[in-house]
C-alpha positions in Angstrom: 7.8 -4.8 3.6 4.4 -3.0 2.7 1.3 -4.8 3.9 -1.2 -3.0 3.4 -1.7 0.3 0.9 -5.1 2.6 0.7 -4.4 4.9 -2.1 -6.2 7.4 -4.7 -4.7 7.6 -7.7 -5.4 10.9 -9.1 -6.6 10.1 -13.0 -7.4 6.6 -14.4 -7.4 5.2 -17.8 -10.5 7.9 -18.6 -13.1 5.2 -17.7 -14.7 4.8 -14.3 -14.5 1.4 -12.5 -18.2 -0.3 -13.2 -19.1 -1.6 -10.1 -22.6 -0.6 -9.3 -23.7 1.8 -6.8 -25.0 2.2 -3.2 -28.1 4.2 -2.6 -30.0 5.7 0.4 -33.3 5.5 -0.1 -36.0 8.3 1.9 -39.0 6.2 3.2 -40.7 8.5 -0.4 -38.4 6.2 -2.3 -36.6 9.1 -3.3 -32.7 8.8 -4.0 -31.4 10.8 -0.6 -27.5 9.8 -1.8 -25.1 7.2 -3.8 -21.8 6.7 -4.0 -20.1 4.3 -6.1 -19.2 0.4 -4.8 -15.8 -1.1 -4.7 -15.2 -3.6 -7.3 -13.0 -6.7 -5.4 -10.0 -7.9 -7.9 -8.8 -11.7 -7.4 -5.1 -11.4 -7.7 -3.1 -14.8 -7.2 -4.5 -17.6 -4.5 -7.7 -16.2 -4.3 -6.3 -12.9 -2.6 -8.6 -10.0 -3.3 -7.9 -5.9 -4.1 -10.4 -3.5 -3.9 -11.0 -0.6 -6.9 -13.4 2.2 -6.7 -13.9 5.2 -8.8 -15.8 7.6 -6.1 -16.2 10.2 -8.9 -15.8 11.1 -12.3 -15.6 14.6 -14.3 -15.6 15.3 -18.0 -12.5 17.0 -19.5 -12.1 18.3 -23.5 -9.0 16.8 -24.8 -7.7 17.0 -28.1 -5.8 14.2 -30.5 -2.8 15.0 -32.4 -2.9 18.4 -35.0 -1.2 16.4 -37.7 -3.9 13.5 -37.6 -6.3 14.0 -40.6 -9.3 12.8 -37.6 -8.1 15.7 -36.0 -11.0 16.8 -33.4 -12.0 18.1 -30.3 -13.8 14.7 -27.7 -14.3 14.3 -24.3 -12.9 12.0 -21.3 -13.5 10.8 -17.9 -11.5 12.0 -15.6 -11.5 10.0 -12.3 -9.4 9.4 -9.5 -8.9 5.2 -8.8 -9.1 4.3 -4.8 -7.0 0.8 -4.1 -7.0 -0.7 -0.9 -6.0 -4.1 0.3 -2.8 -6.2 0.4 -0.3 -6.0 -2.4 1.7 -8.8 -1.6 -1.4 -11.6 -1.2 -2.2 -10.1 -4.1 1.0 -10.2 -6.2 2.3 -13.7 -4.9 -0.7 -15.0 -2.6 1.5 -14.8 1.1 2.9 -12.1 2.7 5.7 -13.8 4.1 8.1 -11.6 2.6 8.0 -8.8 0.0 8.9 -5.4 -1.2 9.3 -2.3 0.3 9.3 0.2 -2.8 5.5 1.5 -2.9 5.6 2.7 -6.7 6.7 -0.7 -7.9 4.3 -2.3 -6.0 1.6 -0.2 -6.7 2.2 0.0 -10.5 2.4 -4.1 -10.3 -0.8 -4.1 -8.8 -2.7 -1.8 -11.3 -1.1 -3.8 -14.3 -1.9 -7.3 -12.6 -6.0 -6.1 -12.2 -6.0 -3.5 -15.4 -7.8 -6.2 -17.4 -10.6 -7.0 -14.7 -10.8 -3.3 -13.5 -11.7 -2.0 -17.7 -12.0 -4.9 -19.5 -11.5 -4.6 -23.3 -9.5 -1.3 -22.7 -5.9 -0.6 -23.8 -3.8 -0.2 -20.9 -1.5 2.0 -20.6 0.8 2.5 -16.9 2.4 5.3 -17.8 -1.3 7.5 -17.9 -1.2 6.9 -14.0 0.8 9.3 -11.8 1.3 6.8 -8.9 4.2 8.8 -7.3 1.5 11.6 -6.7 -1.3 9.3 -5.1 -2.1 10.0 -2.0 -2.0 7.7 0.7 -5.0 7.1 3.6 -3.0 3.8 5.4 0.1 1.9 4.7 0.9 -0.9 6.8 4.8 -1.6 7.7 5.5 -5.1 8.7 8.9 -7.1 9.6 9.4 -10.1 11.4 11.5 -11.2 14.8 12.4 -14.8 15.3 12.5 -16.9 18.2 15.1 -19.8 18.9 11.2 -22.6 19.6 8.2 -22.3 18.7 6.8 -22.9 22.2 8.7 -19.7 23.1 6.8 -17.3 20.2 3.4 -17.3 22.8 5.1 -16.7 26.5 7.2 -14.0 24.3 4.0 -12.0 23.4 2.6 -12.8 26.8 5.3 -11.3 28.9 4.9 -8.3 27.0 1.5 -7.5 27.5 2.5 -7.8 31.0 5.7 -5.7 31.5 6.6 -3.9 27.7 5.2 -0.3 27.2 4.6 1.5 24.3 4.6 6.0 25.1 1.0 7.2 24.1 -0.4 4.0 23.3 -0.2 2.4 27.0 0.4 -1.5 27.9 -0.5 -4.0 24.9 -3.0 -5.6 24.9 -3.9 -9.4 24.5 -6.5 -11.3 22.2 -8.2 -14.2 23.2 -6.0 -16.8 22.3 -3.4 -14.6 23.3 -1.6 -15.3 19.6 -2.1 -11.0 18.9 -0.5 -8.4 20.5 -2.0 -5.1 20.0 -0.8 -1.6 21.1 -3.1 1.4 20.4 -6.2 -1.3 20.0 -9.7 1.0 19.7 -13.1 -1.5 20.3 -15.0 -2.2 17.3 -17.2 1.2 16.0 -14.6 4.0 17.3 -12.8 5.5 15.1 -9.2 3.9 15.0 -5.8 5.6 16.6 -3.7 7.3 13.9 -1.3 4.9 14.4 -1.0 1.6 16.0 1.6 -1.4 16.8 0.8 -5.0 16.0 2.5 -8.4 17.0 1.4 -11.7 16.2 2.4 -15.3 15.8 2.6 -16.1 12.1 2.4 -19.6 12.7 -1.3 -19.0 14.4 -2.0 -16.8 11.2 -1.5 -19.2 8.8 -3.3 -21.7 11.1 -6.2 -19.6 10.9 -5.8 -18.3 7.1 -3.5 -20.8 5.5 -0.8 -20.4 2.8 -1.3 -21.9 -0.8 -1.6 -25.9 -0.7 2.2 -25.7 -2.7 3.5 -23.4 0.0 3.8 -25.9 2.8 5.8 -28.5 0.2 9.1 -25.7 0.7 11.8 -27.2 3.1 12.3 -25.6 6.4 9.2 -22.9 5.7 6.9 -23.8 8.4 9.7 -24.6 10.9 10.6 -20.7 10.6 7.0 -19.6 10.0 5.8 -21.1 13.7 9.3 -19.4 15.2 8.1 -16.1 14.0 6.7 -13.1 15.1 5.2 -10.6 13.1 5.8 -6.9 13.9 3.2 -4.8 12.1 2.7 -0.9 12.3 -0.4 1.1 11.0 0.0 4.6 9.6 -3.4 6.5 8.9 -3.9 10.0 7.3 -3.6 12.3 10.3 -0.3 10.4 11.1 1.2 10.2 7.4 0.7 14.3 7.4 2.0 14.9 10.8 5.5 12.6 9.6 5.2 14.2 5.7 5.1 11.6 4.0 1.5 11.1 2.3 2.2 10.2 -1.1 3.0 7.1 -2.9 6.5 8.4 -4.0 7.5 9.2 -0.5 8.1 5.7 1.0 11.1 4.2 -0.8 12.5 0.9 0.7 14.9 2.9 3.0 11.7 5.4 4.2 10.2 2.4 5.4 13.0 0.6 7.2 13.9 4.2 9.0 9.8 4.8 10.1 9.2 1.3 11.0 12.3 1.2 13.0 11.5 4.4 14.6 8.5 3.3 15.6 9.1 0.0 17.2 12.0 1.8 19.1 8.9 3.2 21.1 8.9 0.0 22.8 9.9 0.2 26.2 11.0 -2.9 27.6 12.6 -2.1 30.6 13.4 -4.8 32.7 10.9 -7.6 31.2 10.8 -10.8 32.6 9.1 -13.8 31.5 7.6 -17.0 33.8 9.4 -20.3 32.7 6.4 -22.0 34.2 4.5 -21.1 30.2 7.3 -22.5 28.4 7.6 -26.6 28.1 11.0 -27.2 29.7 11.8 -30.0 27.4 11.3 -27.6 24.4 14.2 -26.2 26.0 16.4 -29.0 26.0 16.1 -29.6 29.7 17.0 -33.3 30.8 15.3 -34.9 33.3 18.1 -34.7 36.1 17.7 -31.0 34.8 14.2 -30.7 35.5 14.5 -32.9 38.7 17.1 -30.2 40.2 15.1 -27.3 38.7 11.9 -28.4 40.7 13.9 -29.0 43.9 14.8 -25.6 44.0 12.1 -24.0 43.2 10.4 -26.2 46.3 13.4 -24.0 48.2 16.0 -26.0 48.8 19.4 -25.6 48.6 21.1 -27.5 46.0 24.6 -26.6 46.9 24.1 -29.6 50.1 23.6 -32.5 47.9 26.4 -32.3 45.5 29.9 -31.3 45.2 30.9 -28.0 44.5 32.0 -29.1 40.9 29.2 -30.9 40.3 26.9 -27.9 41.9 28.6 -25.1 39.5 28.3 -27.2 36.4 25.0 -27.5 36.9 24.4 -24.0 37.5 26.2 -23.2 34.1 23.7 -25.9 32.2 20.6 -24.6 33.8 21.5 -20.3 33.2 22.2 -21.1 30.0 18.8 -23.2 28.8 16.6 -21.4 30.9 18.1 -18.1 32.7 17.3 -19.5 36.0 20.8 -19.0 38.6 20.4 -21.9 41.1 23.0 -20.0 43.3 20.0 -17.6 44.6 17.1 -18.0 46.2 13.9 -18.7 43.6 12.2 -15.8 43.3 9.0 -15.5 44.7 7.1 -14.7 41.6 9.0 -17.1 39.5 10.5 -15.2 37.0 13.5 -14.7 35.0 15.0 -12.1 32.7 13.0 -12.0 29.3 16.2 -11.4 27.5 17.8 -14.1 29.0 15.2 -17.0 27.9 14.3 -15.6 24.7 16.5 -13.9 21.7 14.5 -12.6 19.0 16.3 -11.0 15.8 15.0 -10.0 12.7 14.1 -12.5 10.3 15.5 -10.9 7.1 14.8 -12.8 4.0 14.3 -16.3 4.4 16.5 -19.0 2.8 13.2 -20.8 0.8 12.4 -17.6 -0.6 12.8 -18.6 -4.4 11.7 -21.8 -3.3 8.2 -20.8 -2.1 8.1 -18.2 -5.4 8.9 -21.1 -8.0 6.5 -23.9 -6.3 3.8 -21.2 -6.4 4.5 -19.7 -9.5 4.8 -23.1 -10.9 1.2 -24.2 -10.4 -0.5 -20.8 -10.6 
């Protein structure tokens, strides 16, 4: 899906967005330079879009030959900026959405056309939003895990082992919920391009769905098993690939460049330490966890039980945890990442229509 869109549309409706201006003032008082402020747009659930008309120039149109008011007048012509998220805008979540950037972005223009010129007739066919170019579109899918305890030893084990060519090791936020590769410190100017992965359940923790949102069945079960996958394409990037315009990113353009880009992932041979998980998470029992500590103390199981009973266990434990009793512990205590953890794309979840009628229900 598209998460994020910064766009110009070339002409607007001939009327300049009127949302003030900034201004530099010289210690004189004089003007030294303005430019014209973005005017935020409440779509639905409070989720704002931002419009801006950086410019305007007049242009002599005419009306129709045969009209009896036939005359000569003159327009605005201005190009529209739009930045933010389409799909807090649209439906007030992003938990799923559309991948067709000149549906989306004609929905979003119709949706604020009354806030942006109010009192103006409307018309989306004036805009030519296959030729807008684009400044930063954000590509975003989701992998799920089998627990939620496993979505935060996932992301941790790859800051420590995964690597990403030209953007280095990820790095780690605080809380170690966000996974960032290509991360520039606040100020800098930011990479062209850059992977994200996060824990949607910590999102939503920190910037929570609509109140009707968490009534769907089974939504936040799946919500706190996922992980979000986000890529960030700027200008330079968009013109190196050729694909800078609106038109250019049709559902399948944006499955083939986000997969192409998360391909870049390099995860080698990535382990993970059991010791972040909680083993009972995993479905361990406590003869399981009894026998699990013993031989990670260093002894050897295979002299206090049967061979039957020794192999059987073996089987349980590789198969919850990855662990293989029948070698020595390893010294740093860790196991195969693939082995513990099996992330797959989310697709589109089952409560979909649910979560769209209980929010379009109150809204």
């Amino acid at each position: 899906m598209i998460d994020w869109l910064s766009v110009e549309v070339p002409d607007s409706i001939g009327r300049p967005v009127n949302a003030g201006h900034v201004l530099k003032l010289s210690a004189a008082g004089n003007v030294e330079w303005s430019t014209a402020a973005r005017l935020p747009v409440e779509g639905s659930w409070s989720s704002n879009m931002m419009f801006r008309c950086p410019g305007a120039e007049a242009t002599d149109a005419k009306r129709d030959e045969h009209s009896p008011h036939h005359h000569s007048f003159t327009r605005l012509k201005s190009g529209l900026e739009i930045s933010g998220n389409p799909a807090k805008f649209l439906m007030g979540h992003n938990l799923f959405g559309c991948a067709d950037a000149i549906s989306l972005l004609g929905r979003v223009v119709k949706k604020a056309a009354p806030a942006i010129w109010p009192g103006e007739q409307f018309n989306l066919a004036q805009f030519d939003l296959g030729e807008a170019p684009i400044s930063r579109i954000d590509l975003t899918d989701s992998w799920v895990v089998d627990r939620p305890s496993e979505v935060l030893p996932f992301l941790g084990a790859m800051g420590e082992r995964v690597f990403c060519p030209y953007r280095g090791r990820g790095v780690l936020d605080g809380g170690g919920s966000t996974l960032y590769y290509g991360r520039t410190d606040k100020g800098k100017r930011a990479k062209d391009w850059t992977l994200k992965l996060y824990s949607k359940g910590h999102e939503i923790g920190v910037h929570p769905l609509p109140l009707p949102a968490y009534t769907v069945p089974g939504l936040l079960d799946d919500v706190n098993r996922t992980i979000r996958v986000e890529l960030t394409l700027r200008t330079a990037e968009l013109k190196r690939i050729g694909l800078t315009t609106v038109g250019d990113w049709t559902p399948d353009v944006c499955r083939a460049v986000w997969e192409a880009y998360v391909a870049k992932l390099d995860f080698g041979e990535d382990t993970l330490n059991l010791d972040t998980l909680d083993l009972a998470e995993l479905g361990l029992k406590p003869r399981h966890v009894a026998f699990l500590g013993a031989w990670k103390a260093g002894n050897d199981l295979r002299s206090c039980m049967s061979k039957t009973a020794f192999y059987r266990l073996r089987n349980e434990l590789k198969d919850l945890t990855g662990y293989d009793i029948a070698l020595r512990c390893p010294k740093s205590n860790v196991v195969p990442l693939q082995r513990v953890i099996r992330a797959g794309l989310a697709g589109r979840p089952v409560w979909a229509d649910a979560l769209t009628d209980a929010l379009s229900n109150v809204a």
